[in-house]
C-alpha positions in Angstrom: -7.8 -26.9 -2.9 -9.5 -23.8 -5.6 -8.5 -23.2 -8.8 -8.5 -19.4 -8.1 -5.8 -17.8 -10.1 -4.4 -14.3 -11.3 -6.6 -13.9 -13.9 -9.9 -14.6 -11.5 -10.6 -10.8 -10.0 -13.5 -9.9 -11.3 -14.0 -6.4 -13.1 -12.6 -3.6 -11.5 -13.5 -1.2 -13.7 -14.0 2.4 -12.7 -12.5 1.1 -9.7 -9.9 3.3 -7.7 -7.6 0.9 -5.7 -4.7 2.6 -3.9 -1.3 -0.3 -3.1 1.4 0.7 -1.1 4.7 -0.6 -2.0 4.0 -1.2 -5.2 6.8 -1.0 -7.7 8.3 -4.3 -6.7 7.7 -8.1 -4.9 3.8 -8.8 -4.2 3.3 -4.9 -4.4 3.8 -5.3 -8.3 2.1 -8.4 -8.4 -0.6 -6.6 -7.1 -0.9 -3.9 -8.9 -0.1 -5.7 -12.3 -3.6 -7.9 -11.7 -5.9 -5.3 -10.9 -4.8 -3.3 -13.4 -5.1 -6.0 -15.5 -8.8 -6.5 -14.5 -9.4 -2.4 -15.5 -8.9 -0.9 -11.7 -6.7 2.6 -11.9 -4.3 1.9 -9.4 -2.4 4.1 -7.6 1.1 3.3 -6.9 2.0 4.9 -3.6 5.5 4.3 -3.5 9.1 5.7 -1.5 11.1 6.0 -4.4 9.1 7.6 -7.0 12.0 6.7 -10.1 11.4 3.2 -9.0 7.9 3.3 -9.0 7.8 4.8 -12.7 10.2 2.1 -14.0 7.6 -0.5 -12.6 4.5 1.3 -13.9 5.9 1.5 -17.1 6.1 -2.9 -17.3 2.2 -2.9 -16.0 -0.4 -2.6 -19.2 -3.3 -0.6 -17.4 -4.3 2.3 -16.0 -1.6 3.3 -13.3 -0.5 6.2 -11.1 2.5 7.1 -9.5 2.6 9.2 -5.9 5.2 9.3 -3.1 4.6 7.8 0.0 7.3 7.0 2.7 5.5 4.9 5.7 8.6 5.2 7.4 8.0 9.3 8.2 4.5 10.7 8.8 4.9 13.8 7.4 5.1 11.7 3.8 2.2 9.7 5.3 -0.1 13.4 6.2 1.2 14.7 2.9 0.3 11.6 0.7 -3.5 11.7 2.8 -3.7 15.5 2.6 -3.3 15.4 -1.5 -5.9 13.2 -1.8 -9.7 14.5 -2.6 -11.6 11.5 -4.3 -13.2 8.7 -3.6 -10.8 5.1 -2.6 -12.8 2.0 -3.4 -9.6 -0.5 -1.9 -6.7 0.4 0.6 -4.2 -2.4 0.1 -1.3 -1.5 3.0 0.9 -3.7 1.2 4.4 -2.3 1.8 6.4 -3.4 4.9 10.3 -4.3 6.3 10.9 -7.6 7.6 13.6 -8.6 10.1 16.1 -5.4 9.4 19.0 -4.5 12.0 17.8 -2.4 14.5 16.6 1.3 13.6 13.7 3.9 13.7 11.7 5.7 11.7 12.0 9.8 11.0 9.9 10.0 13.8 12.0 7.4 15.9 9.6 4.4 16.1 11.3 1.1 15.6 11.8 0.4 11.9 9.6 -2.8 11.7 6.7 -1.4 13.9 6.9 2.0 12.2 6.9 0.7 8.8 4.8 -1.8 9.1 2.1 -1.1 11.7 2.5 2.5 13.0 2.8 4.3 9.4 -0.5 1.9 8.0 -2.3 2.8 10.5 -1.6 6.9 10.4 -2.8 6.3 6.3 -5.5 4.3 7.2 -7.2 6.4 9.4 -6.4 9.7 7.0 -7.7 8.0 4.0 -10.6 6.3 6.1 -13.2 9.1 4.9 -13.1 8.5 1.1 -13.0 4.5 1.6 -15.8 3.7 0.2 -15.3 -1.0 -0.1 -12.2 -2.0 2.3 -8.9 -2.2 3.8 -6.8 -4.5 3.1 -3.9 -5.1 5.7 -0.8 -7.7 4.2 0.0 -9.9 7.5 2.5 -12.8 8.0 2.2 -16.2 9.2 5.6 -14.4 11.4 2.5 -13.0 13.6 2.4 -16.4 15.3 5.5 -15.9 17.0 4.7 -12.4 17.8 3.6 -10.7 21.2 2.7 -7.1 21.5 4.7 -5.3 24.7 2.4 -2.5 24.7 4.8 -1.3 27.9 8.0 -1.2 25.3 6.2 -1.0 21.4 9.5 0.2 20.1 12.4 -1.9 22.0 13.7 0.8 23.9 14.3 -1.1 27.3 13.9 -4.5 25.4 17.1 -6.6 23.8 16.2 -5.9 20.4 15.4 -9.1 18.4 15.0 -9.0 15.0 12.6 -11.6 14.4 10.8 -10.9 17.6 10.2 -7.5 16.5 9.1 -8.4 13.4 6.8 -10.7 14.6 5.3 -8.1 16.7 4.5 -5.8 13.7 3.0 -8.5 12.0 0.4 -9.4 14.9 -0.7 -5.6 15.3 -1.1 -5.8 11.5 -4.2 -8.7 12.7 -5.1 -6.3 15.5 -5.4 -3.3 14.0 -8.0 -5.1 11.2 -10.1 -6.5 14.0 -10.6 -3.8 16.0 -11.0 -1.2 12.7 -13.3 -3.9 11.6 -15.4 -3.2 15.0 -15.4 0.5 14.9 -16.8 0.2 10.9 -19.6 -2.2 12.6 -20.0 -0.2 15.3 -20.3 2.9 13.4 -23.1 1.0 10.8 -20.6 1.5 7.6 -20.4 -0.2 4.8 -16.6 -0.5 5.1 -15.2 -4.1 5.9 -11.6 -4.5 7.0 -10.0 -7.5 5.8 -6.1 -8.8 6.1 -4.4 -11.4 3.8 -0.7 -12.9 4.1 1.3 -14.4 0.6 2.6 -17.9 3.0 5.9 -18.4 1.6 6.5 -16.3 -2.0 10.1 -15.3 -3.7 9.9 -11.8 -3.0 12.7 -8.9 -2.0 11.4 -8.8 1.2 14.1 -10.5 3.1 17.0 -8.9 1.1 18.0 -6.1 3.5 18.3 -8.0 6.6 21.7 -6.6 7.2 22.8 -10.4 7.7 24.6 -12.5 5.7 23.1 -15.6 7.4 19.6 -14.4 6.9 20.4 -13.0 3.5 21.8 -16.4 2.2 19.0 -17.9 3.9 16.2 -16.2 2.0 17.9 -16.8 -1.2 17.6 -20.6 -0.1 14.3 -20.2 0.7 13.3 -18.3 -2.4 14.3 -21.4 -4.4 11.5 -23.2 -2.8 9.1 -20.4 -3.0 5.8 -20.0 -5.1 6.0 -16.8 -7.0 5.3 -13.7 -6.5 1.9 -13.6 -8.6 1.2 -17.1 -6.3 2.0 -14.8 -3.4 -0.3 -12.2 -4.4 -3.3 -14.3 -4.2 -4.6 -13.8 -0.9 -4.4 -10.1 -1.3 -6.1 -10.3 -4.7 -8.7 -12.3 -3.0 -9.4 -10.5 -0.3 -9.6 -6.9 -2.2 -12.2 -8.3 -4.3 -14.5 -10.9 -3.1 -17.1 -10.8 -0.6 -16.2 -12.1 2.4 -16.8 -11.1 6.2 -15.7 -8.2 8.1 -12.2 -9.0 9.9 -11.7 -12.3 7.6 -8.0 -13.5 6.9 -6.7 -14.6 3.7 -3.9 -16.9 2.9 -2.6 -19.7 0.6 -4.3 -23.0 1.7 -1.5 -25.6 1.2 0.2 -26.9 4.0 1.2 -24.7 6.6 -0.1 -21.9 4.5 3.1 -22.1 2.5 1.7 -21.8 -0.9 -1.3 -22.6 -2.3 -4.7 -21.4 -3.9 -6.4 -18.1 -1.8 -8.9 -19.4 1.2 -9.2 -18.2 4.8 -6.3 -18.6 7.1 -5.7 -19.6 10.5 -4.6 -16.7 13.2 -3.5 -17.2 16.6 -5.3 -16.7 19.7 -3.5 -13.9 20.2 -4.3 -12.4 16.9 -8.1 -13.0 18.0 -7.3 -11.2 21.6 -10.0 -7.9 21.6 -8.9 -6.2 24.5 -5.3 -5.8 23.4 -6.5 -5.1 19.8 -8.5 -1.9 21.7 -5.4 -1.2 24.0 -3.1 -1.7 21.1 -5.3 1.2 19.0 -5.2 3.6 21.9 -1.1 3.5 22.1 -1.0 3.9 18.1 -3.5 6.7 18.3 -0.7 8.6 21.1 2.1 7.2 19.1 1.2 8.7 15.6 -1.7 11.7 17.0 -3.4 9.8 14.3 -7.2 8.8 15.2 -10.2 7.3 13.8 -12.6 9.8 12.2 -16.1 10.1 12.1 -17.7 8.7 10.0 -21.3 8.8 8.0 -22.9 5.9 6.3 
């Protein structure tokens, strides 16, 4: 096992680093390092109040902009705003295992939130990216399977878990095959995911289920924290590693631990539905890759 803690990033100064879902859980955590280490980041958060009451806990240079994955007019308005150069993306925000419901623009909540509303950002912002992308995945992708014939449970029982886990493997997808248009496209770019293994976060609070909500209380008991959980995303937004790598804790199971690379499944590894899966979120959000120079 490393030793590699909160205080390892190197020196991010004159460093713009943009983290979604930062005022609270591993988006704080975040945001709170790489300030720390002299970034400027920029808290692109729903609930602006919120964010501001975060930002001012975090010693460093912090911003504070609006940014609601769940609608992609907040996502266009948030990309459209922006004229300077991004050295790190972190998609960090994300739902997990909510009730059913859709987005403003009536994708299902998880997918929305988590991969379709990402990906509409991601491809906006792509232009003025000038290091990486940083995707936050789940060891929940594991269980996941992408019905590219039914992406938002509209003729499919809806399953909370199995939806989840579905957002959480087109999270893996969507870095390996924007990882092959950067190398395809000869730029400097690299996109990279990370997942937290098993940290006490909010995340599971707004399950809509008692059960599941007194069950991630349990589980938070027996959690590492949420600077632990940050580690793989700390990791993989500032070290050099290959295109497409995965970062997570490297204790057992990947519950907690020190940052190294992660295991993904074979279906997480699967380039042909990481192409297909592309083309449906291209139609989905009328969001597509842009061209690109250098």
């Amino acid at each position: 096992m490393s030793t590699w803690s909160i205080t390892d990033p190197p020196a991010q100064s004159g460093r713009t680093i943009i983290v979604t879902g930062a005022n609270s859980g591993l988006g704080r955590a975040t945001t709170a390092a790489l300030a720390g280490a002299g970034a400027r980041v920029v808290m692109a958060v729903r609930d602006v109040s919120r964010g501001e009451q975060a930002a001012a806990s975090i010693a460093g240079n912090t911003e504070v902009r609006e940014l609601d994955l769940a609608d992609l007019a907040s996502v266009r308005r948030f990309a459209a705003e922006w004229n300077e150069p991004i050295d790190v993306l972190v998609n960090n925000a994300g739902v997990m295992s909510v009730p059913k419901g859709v987005t403003k623009d009536g994708f299902e909540l998880q997918l929305g939130t988590n991969h379709l509303g990402p990906f509409a950002l991601t491809n906006l912002l792509l232009p003025h990216v000038t290091d990486r992308v940083v995707n936050l995945a789940s060891g929940a992708h594991k269980w996941g399977e992408i019905g590219l014939d039914d992406l938002n449970w509209t003729n499919r029982r809806y399953n909370r878990l199995a939806a989840y886990g579905q957002s959480k493997l087109a999270n893996l997808l969507f870095t390996l095959e924007l990882q092959r248009r950067l190398e395809r496209d000869h730029s400097s770019v690299r996109a990279f995911a990370a997942h937290p293994g098993v940290a006490a976060t909010n995340l599971g609070a707004h399950s809509g289920s008692f059960l599941m909500t007194q069950l991630a209380k349990v589980v938070n008991l027996m959690a590492q924290s949420e600077e632990m959980g940050a580690l793989p995303t700390l990791y993989a937004a500032t070290q050099d590693l290959p295109g497409a790598s995965y970062v997570g804790p490297d204790g057992f199971g990947e519950w907690r631990g020190r940052p190294a690379l992660a295991r993904r499944s074979a279906a997480a590894s699967d380039v042909t539905m990481a192409q297909l899966l592309w083309d449906a979120s291209e139609q989905l959000t009328g969001v597509g890759y842009p061209a690109l120079v250098g």
